[in-house]
C-alpha positions as CSV (number, residue, x, y, z in Angstrom):
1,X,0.0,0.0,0.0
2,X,2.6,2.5,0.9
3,X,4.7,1.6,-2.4
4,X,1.6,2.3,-4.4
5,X,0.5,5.6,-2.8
6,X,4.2,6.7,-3.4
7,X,4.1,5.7,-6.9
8,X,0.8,7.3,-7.2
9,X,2.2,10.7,-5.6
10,X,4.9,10.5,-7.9
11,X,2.4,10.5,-10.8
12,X,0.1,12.8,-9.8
13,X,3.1,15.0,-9.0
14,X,4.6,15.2,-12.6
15,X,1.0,15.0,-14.4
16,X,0.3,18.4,-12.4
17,X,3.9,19.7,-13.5
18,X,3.0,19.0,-16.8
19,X,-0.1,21.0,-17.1
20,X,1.5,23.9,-15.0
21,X,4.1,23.9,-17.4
22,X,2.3,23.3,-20.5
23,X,-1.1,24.1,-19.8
24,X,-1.9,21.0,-21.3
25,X,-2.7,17.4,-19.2
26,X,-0.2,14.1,-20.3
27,X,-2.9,11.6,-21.2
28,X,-0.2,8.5,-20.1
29,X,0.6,9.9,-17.2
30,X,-3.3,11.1,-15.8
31,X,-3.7,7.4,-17.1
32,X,-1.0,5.9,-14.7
33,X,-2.7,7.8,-11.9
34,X,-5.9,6.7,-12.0
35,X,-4.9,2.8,-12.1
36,X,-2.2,3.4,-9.5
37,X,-5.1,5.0,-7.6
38,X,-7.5,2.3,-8.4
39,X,-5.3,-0.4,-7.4
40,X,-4.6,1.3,-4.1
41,X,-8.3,2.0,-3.6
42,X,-8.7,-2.0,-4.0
43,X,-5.9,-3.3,-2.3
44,X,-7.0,-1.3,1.1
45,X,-10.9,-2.3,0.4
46,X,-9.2,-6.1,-0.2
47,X,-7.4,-5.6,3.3
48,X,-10.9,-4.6,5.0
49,X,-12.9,-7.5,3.5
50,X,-10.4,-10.1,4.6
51,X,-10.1,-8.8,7.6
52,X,-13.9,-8.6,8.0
53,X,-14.4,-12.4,7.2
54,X,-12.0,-13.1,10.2
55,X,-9.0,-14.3,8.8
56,X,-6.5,-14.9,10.8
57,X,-8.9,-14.1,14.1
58,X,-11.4,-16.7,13.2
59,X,-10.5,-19.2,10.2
60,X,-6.6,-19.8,9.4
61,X,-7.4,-20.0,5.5
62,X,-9.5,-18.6,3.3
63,X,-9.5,-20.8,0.5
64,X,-13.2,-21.4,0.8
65,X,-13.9,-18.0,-0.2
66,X,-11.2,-17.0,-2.5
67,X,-12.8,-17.0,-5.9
68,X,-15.8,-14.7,-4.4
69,X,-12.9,-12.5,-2.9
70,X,-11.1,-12.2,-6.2
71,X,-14.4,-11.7,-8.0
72,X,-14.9,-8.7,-5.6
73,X,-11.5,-7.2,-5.6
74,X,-11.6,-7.1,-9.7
75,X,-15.3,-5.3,-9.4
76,X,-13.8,-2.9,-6.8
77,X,-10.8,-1.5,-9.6
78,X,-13.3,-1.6,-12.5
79,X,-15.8,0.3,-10.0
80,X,-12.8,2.8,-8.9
81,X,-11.4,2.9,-12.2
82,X,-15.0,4.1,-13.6
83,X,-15.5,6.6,-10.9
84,X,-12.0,8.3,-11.2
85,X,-12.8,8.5,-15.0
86,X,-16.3,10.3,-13.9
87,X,-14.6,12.7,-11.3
88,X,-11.6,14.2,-13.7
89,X,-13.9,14.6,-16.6
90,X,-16.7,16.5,-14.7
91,X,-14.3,18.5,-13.7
């Protein structure tokens, strides 16, 4: 988590370099943030649902619910993905 919020503030950093210096936004590198920040936004939410089903409190594996914890993980990126997309172009 900390290596990605890094890499994402080292993203966000340059992109808004970019446009102060150019006045203009770098596609790649507005793209980089918002899957660096998706990915972070999952991970955590991925940290909070394990944690939630009790692993490692209650139940030593959780191999009974991995797929449907994958399955949710995946949704959570697409979902954050779609919403950081929504939020920079309403802006």
């Amino acid at each position: 988590m900390l290596l990605l919020s890094t890499l994402e503030c080292f993203f966000s950093y340059f992109d808004l370099w970019k446009l102060n210096l150019d006045g203009k936004t770098s596609i790649w590198l507005g793209m980089a943030v918002m899957l660096l920040t998706s990915l972070r936004l999952a991970g955590s939410r991925l940290v909070v649902l394990v944690l939630c089903l009790g692993y490692s409190i209650v139940m030593n594996t959780l191999e009974k619910y991995s797929q449907a914890i994958g399955i949710l993980t995946f949704l959570l990126f697409v979902a954050s993905c779609c919403n950081y997309t929504v939020e920079v172009i309403n802006q």
